[in-house]
C-alpha positions as CSV (number, residue, x, y, z in Angstrom):
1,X,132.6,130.6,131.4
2,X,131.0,134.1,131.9
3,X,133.3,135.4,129.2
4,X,132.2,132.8,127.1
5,X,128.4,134.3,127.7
6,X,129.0,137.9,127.4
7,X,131.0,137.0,124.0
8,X,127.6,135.1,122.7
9,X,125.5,137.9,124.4
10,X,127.4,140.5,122.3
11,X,127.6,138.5,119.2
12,X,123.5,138.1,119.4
13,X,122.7,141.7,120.3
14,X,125.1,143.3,117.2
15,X,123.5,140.5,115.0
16,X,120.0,141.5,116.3
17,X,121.1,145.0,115.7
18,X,122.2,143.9,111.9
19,X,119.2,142.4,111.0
20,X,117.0,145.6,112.3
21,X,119.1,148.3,110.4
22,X,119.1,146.1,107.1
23,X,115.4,145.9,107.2
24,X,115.1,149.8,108.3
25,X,117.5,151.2,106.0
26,X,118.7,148.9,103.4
27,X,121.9,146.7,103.2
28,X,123.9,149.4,101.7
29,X,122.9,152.1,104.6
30,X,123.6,149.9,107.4
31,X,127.0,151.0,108.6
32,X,129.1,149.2,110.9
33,X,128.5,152.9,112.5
34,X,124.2,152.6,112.8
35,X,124.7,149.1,113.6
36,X,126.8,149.6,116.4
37,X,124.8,152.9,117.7
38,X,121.8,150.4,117.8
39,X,123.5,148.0,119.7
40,X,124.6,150.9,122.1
41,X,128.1,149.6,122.0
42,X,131.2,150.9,120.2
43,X,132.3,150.4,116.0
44,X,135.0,148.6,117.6
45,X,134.0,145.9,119.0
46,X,132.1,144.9,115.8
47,X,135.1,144.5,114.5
48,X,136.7,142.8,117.2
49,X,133.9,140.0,116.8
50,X,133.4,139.9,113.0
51,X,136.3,141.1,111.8
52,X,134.0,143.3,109.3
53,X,130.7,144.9,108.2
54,X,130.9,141.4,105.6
55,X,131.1,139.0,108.5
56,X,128.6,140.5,110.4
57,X,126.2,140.9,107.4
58,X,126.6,137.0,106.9
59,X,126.1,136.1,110.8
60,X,123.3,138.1,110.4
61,X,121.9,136.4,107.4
62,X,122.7,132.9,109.0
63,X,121.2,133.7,111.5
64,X,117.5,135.2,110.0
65,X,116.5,132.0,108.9
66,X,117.8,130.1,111.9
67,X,114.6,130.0,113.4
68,X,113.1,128.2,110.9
69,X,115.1,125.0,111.5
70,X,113.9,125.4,115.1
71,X,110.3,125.5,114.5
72,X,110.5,122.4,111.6
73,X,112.6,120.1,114.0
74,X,110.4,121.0,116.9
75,X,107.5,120.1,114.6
76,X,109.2,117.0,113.6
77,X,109.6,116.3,117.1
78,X,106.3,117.0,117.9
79,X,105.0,113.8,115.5
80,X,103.9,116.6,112.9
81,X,104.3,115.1,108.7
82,X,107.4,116.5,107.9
83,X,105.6,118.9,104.5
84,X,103.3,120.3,107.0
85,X,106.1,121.0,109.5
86,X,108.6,122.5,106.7
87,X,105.6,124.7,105.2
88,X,104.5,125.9,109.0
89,X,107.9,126.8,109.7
90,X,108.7,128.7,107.0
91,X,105.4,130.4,106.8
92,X,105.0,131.2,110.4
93,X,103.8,134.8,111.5
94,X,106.2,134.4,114.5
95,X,109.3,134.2,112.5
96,X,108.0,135.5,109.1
97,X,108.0,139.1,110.2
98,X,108.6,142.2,107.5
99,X,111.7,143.0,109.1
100,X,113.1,139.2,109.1
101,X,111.8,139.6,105.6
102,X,113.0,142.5,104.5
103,X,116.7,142.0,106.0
104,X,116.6,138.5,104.2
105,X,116.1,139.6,101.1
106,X,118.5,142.4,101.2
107,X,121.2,140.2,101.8
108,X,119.8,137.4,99.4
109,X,119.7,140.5,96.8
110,X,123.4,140.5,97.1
111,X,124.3,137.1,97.1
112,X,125.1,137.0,93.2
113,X,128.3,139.8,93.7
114,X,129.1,138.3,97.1
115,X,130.4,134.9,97.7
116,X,129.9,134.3,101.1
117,X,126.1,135.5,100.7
118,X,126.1,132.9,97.8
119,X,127.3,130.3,99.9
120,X,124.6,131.0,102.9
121,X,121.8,131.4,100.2
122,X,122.7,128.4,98.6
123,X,123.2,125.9,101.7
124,X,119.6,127.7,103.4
125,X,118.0,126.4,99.7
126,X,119.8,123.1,100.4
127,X,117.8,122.7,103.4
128,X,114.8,124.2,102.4
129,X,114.4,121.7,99.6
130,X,115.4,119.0,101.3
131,X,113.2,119.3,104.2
132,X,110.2,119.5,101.0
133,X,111.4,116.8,99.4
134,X,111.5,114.7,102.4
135,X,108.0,115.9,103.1
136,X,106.6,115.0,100.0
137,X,107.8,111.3,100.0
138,X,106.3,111.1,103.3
139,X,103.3,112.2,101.9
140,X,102.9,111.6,98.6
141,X,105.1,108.2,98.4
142,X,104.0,107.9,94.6
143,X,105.2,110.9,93.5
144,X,107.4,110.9,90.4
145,X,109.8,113.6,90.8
146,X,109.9,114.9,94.7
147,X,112.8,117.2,94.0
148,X,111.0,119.0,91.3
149,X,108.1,119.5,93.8
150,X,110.3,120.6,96.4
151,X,112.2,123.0,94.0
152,X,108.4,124.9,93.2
153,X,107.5,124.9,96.9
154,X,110.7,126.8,98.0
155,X,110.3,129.3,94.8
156,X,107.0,129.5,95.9
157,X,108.3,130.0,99.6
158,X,110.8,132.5,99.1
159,X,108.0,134.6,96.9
160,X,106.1,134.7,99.9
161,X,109.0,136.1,102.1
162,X,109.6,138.4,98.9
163,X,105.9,139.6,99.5
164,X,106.2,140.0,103.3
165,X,109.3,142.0,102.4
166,X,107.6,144.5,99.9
167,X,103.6,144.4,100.8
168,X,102.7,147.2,102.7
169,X,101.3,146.3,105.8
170,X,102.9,143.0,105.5
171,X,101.3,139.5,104.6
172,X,100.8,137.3,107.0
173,X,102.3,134.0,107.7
174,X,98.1,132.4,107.7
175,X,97.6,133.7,104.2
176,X,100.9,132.5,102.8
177,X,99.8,128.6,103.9
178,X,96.3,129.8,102.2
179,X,98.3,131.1,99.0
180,X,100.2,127.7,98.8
181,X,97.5,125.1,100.4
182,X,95.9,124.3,96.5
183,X,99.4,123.7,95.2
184,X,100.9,120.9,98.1
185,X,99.3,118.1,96.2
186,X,100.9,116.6,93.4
């Protein structure tokens, strides 16, 4: 059982590590080398875990937007409308920071030449859209075409985390629900 925990310790803090240097010095610049020197451990054992630089870069992307499911489940939870709870959690200062950002978009910059990337992009939009959609039958039961509503607010979404990214100084989580609050009504 402990080796079990230091395994998931391990995996966390070179993921942690991951996310950091993409957002520091760019997804190409992120050697398994400056990865593992910020996780004060050894190349090695990166590749004992993730077999690669590639299967740590996906972990890591995986896990960036992780968070987000968190948040909107513990919204749900929490008896808030489902569109309020899907925007919140993907808008929130706490987990949209300029380095969750910035490492997110990095690795969502290379999901066209990169399958795996691809398939963690695309399943992350899956759920993004879906948690939208379901938000806006909740709310909006007449609406025509949910999907197509749900399809704006994530491009709209992912602009924002684009913005965070690039925006000196950062934008705030507050002013990306004030960007996008005229727009959540049909």
């Amino acid at each position: 059982m402990a080796r079990a925990r230091l395994d998931q310790i391990r995996r966390a803090e070179l993921v942690d590590a991951a996310a950091r240097a993409i957002a520091e010095d760019g997804l190409e610049r992120a050697t398994v080398a400056r990865i593992a020197a910020r996780a004060e451990i050894s190349p090695g054992i990166v590749h004992h875990y993730f077999g690669d630089k590639q299967g740590l870069i996906e972990a890591t992307m995986r896990d960036l937007r992780r968070p987000i499911s968190i948040a909107y489940l513990n919204a749900i939870k929490a008896g808030t409308p489902r569109l309020s709870a899907a925007v919140a959690a993907h808008l929130d200062p706490a987990i949209l920071t300029p380095a969750r950002a910035a490492a997110w978009t990095a690795c969502a910059l290379k999901a066209p030449y990169e399958p795996g990337l691809a398939r963690i992009l695309a399943a992350s939009r899956c759920r993004q859209e879906a948690a939208f959609r379901q938000g806006f039958i909740e709310a909006f039961p007449d609406t025509d075409d949910p999907a197509y509503l749900a399809r704006r607010l994530a491009v709209a979404v992912d602009g924002l985390w684009f913005a965070v990214a690039t925006r000196e100084g950062g934008l705030e989580g507050s002013e990306g629900l004030d960007e996008l609050a005229p727009y959540l009504s049909p």
